[in-house]
N, C-alpha and C positions, 0 to 999 in steps of 0.2 A: 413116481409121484412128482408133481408137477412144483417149481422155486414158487411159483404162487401160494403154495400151501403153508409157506413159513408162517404166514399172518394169520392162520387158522385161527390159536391163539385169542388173538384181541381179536376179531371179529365177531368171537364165539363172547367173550368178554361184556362186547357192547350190543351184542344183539340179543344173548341166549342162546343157547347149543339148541334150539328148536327151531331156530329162524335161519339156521348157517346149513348147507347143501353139499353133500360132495359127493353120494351116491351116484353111481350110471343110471339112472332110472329119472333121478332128479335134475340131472345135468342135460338126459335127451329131453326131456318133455322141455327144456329151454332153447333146445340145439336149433328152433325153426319157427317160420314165423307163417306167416299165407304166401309169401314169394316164391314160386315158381317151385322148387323143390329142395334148396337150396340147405344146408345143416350145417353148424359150425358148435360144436359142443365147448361151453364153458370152462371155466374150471371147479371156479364155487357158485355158488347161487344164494344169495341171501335175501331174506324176504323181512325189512325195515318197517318200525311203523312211524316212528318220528323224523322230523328235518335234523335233530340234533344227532340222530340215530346215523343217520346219511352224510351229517356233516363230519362226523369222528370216523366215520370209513372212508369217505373221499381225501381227509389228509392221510392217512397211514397209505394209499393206492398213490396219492399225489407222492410220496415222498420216497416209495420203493417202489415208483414208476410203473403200476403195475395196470393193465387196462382193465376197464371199464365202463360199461354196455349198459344203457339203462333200459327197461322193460316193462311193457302195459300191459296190453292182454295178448298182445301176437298175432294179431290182425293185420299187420302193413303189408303192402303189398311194392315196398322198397328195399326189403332187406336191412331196414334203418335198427331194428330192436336185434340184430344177427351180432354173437359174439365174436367174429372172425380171428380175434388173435387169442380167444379164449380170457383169461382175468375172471373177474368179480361180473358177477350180475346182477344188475341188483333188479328184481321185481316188486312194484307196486303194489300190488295186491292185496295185501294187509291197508293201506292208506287208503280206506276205502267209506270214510264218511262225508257227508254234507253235514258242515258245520251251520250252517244259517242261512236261510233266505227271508231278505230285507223284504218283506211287501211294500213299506214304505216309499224303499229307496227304487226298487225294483233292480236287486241285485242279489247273487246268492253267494256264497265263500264255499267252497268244497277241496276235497282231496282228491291226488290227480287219477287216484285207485275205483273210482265211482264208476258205474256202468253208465254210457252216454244215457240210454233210453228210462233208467234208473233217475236217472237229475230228470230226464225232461218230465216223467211222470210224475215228481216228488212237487217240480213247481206248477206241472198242472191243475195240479187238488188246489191252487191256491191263485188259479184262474190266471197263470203267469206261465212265459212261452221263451224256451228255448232254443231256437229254429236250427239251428245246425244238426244236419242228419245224415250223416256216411249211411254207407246201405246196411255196414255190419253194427249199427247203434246197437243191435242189443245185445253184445260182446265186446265191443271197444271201451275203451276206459276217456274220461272224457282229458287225463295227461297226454295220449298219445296223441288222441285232436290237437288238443295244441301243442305238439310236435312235430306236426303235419301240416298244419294249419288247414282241417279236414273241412269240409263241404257237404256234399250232398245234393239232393233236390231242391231242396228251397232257397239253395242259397241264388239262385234268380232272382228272387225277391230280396230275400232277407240279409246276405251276404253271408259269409264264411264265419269262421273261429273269432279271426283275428278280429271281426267288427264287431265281438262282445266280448275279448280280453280287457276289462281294464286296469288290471294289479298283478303281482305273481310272488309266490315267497321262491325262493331258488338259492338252493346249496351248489355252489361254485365250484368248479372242479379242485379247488385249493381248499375247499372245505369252508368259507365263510357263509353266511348266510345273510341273504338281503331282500329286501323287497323291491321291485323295478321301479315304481310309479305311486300312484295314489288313486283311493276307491272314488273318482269322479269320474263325469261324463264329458271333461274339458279338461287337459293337463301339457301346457304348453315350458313346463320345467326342465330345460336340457336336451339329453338325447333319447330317444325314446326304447329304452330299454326293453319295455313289455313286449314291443313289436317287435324286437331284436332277436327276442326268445320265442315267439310264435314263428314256427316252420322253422326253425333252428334243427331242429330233429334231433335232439339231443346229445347235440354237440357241443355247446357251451355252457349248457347248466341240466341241475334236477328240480323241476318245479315241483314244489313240495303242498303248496297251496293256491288258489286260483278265485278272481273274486271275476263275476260274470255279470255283465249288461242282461236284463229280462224285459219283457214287451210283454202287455196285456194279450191273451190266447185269443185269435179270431174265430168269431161264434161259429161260422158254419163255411164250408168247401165244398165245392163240388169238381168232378172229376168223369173225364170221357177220354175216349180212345180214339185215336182217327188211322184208319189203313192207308195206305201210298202204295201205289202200280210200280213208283219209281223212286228210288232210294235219293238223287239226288234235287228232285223236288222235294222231299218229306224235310231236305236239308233247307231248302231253298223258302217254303214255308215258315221256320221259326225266323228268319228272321224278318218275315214279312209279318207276324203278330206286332213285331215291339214297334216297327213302324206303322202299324196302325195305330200305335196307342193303349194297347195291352200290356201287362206284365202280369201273366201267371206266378203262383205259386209255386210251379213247377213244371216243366217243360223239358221231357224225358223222351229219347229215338231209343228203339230198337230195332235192330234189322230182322228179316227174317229167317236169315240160318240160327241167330240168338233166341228167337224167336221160339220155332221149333224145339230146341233143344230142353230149354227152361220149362216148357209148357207138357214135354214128357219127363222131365226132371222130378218137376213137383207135382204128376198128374193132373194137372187142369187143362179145362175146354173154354176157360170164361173168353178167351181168345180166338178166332174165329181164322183159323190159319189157311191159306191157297195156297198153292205155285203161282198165280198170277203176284201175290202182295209181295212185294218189295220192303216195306217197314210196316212201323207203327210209331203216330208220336201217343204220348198221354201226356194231358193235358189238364193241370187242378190251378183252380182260384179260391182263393180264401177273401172273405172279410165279415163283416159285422149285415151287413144288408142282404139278404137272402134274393132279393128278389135282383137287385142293382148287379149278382154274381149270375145268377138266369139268363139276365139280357147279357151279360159279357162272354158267355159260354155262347150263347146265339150266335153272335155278332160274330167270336174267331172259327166259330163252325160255319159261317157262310163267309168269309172271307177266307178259307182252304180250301174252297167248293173249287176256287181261280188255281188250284195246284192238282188237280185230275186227284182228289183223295176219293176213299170209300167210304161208304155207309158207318155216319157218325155212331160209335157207342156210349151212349152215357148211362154212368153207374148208378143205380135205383138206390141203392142203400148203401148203408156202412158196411156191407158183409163183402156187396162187389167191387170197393171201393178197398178193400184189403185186400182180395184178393190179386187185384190189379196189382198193388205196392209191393206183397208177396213176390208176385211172379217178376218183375223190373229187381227187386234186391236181391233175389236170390240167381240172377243171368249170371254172375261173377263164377261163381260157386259152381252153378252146372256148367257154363260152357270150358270151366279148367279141367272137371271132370270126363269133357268129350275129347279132352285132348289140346285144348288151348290154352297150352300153359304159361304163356309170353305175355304177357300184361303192358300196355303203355297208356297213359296217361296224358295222352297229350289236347292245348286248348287252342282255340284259333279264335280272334273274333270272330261273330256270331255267323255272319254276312258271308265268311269262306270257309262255312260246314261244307258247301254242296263241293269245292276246289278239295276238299282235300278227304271229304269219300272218294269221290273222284279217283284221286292222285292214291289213295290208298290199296284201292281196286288192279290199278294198274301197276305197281311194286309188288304188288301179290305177283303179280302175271312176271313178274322182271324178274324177281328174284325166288321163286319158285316156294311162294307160301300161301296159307289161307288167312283170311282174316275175316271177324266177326266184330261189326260198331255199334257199340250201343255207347248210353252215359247223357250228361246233361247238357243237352243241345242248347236247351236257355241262357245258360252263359259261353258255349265253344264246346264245350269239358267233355271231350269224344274220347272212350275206355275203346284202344281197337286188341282186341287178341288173336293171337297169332297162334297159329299152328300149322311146323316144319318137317317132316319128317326127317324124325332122326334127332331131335334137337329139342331137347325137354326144356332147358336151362340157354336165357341171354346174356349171363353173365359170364364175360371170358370167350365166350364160344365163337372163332373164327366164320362159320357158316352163317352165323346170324346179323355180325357185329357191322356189315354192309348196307343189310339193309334197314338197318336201326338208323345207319346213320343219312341213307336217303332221305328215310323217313321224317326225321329229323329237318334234315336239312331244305325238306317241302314245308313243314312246319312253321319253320322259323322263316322261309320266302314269303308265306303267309300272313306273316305277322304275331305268329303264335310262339310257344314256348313248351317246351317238352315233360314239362310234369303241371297239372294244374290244381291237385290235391294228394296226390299217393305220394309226393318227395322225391327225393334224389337218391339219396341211400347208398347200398351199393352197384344198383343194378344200373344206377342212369348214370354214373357219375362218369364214364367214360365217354358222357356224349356232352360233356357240361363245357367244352370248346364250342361247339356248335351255334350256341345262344349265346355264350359271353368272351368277350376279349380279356387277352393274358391278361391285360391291366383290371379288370374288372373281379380276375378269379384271383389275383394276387392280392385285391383287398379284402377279400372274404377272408384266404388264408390268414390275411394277420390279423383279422378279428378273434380269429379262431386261439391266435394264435396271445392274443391280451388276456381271455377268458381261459384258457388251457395251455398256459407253458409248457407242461411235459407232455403233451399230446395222447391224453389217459384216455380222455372222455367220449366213446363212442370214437376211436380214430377210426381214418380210412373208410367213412362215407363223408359223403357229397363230392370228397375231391380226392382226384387220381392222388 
C-alpha cells in the first residue's frame, strides 16, 4: 500500500467515504485520458463537490507533499489530466451545476463539472451564445476548456476560451481560496490573474467556479463544402477569403486520407470522395440577415473558383448540415483508430497553411511516417496525425522524438507555435525549447513556482 494512503483518514473525513477511491477499478477508469495510449494509475481518487471541499484537501497534500492531478472528463489530448507520480486526483464531476445566467448582464456563473455542450444549450433556450466548441463539446467539461484554453470551429470568428473568461474562484495549491478578477467587461486592476489561469492546465490552481462573457445566438448559418484536386491550394484559399474581406464562422480542411477514413467510420456518403480530391474545406457563416449570408456564401464560392476547387456543396437543411459537423468532429476519433495515434496541434499564421502541408508531406518522406491534416485552417490550427510503424506512443520514444522536433522546428521557422488548443502537457513539453528561450521557460518556472511551492499541483507537465 502506497505512504499516500496515510491521509486516507481525513479525506474520507472531509469528503464522505462515498466520494474517496482506492479500488483498481476506480483508479484505472482514471489511469488515462484521450492521449495517445498513455496510463499512469493514481493512488486515491476523490470526487469533491465544494471549493471548501478542495480547499481542506490541497492543504493536508500541500503539507505531506503529496501530488496532485486535477481531472475533467478525460478528453485532452496533452496528457495534462495524467496522474504520472500517482497522489490524489481529484475529479470534477460532482461540480456539475450552472449556477446563474445573467440575461441582463449577458453572463453566466457555472461549475467547472458542466458538459461544454450542456452550458451552450442551457443559454440557448434563453437566445444567448456560447461560441467556444472543441469537437469533443459533448463530453468535455467546460474546467478543462479553460485549462486548455480550448477552441474549436468558431473560434475564427468568435475567439477562444480565454475571450469569455471574465472571473474565476480558484483553490490554490496552499489551499486558500480567491477570486482572480471581477464580473466586468473592462478590468484594468493589476495583473491579470483570470488570464494567467486560462491555459495554465492545471498547474497553478482548481478553478472551482467560472463567470462567462455571452453574445446574443445568430439567427441563421449556412454552410457548404468545397473539394480541392490539390491540398496545397485548399491551404492557399483560406487565406485568400479573409483577404477578400470574409470572415466565416468557421473554416475547417480536411484532407483526403482523413477523409476516407471518417466517412467509413461513421458510414456516411454526404461526402462525395475521388482519388482525384486532394481535401475539402467546409465552410459556415452565421449572422442575423439570411439573405446578406446567401450573397457571402456566393461571393467566397466564386472567388475558390481562382483555386482549381470542385463542384461547390451546399447544405439544404439542418439534417446536412449535421451531418457535415458530425463527420469533421468525429476525424479525431477515427483516424486514432486507423492507427494515427500521434496527435499534434500545431498553428501557423494563416497565409503559411499551404508551407507547412508542404513541409509536413515531406518529413513524412524524411523520417519515415504517415500523416493525416485536418483542424481549423481559419485561424492556422492544423491537427496533423501521425502514423509510424512501431511506434504507438510520442512520449519518450527515441524513434519519434526527431521528427517532432523538425516538425517543430518548420513550425516555429513559420512563425507558428506548437500547440494551439490541446496544451502542453506531457507529451509537448520536451519540445517547449523550440518556441522559447531559457530565459522565457525560466519565468514560467517561477511562476509556477509563487503559486505551488512544493510542486503538488499537476507537477511535470508543460516543463521538462
Amino acid at each position: 500500500m502506497s505512504d499516500f494512503h496515510r491521509i486516507l483518514p481525513e479525506l474520507k473525513n472531509i469528503l464522505g467515504e462515498a466520494f474517496v477511491f482506492v479500488d483498481d477499478e476506480s483508479r484505472n477508469n482514471y489511469a488515462h485520458d484521450e492521449t495517445e495510449n498513455l496510463h499512469f494509475l493514481p493512488d486515491i481518487v476523490i470526487k469533491p463537490r465544494t471549493a471548501e471541499e478542495i480547499s481542506a484537501v490541497m492543504k493536508i497534500c500541500n503539507r505531506q507533499k503529496i501530488p496532485v492531478t486535477p481531472r475533467g472528463a478525460g478528453t485532452g489530448l496533452s496528457g495534462g489530466a495524467l496522474p504520472q507520480f500517482g497522489g490524489v486526483l481529484i475529479s470534477f464531476e460532482r461540480m456539475n451545476s450552472i449556477i446563474n445566467i445573467d440575461e441582463r448582464n449577458l453572463q453566466v456563473i457555472t461549475e467547472p463539472g458542466v458538459i461544454t455542450e450542456v452550458l451552450q444549450n442551457a443559454v440557448k433556450e434563453k437566445g444567448l451564445f456560447y461560441p467556444p466548441d472543441p469537437s469533443s463539446k459533448g463530453s468535455c467539461y467546460i474546467g478543462g476548456n479553460i485549462a486548455e484554453n480550448s477552441g474549436g470551429p468558431k473560434a475564427v470568428k468568435y475567439g477562444v476560451v480565454k475571450d469569455y473568461v471574465l472571473n474565476l474562484e480558484v483553490v490554490l495549491p496552499t489551499g486558500e481560496i480567491i477570486w482572480t478578477g471581477a464580473n466586468v467587461l473592462k478590468n484594468s486592476t493589476g495583473y491579470n490573474l483570470t488570464q494567467l489561469m486560462v491555459g495554465s492546465e492545471g498547474t497553478l490552481g482548481l478553478v472551482t467556479k467560472i463567470v462567462l462573457k455571452l453574445i446574443p445566438y445568430p439567427k441563421h448559418d449556412l454552410l457548404m463544402l468545397v473539394p480541392f484536386n490539390d491540398l496545397e491550394k485548399a491551404g492557399a484559399a483560406v487565406s485568400a477569403i479573409f483577404r477578400a474581406g470574409f470572415t466565416p464562422s468557421a473554416l475547417e480542411l480536411v484532407e483526403i486520407d482523413a477523409l476516407k477514413i471518417v466517412s467509413s467510420f461513421i458510414g456516411s456518403t454526404i461526402v462525395p470522395v475521388t482519388n482525384e480530391m486532394a481535401a475539402h474545406l467546409i465552410i459556415e457563416v452565421d449572422g442575423n440577415h439570411l439573405e446578406t449570408l446567401m450573397n457571402e456564401m456566393e461571393a467566397i464560392a466564386s472567388l475558390l473558383s481562382e483555386f482549381d476547387c470542385g463542384e461547390v456543396f451546399f447544405a439544404d437543411d439542418a439534417q446536412q448540415k449535421a451531418e457535415l459537423w458530425k463527420m469533421r468532429r468525429r476525424t479525431a476519433e477515427a483516424v486514432k483508430i486507423a492507427g494515427y495515434t500521434i496527435e499534434e496541434d500545431t498553428v501557423v499564421p494563416r497565409a503559411e497553411l499551404p508551407a507547412l502541408i508542404k513541409g509536413v508531406k515531406e518529413l513524412g518522406k524524411q523520417y519515415d511516417f504517415h500523416a493525416v491534416c485536418y483542424g481549423h485552417a481559419g485561424d492556422g490550427n492544423l491537427h496533423i496525425r501521425i502514423k509510424k510503424e512501431g511506434s504507438i506512443f510520442s512520449l519518450n520514444n527515441p524513434d519519434v522524438i526527431p521528427a517532432l522536433k523538425a516538425l517543430f522546428t518548420l513550425v516555429k521557422s513559420l512563425g507558428g507555435t506548437i500547440s494551439g488548443e490541446h496544451g502542453i502537457g506531457l507529451v509537448q513539453k520536451e519540445y517547449m525549447d523550440v518556441i522559447f528561450t531559457e530565459v522565457s521557460l525560466e519565468l514560467m518556472r517561477n511562476i509556477k513556482k509563487v503559486f505551488d511551492p512544493n510542486n503538488i499541483l499537476n507537477a511535470g507537465k508543460i516543463f521538462k
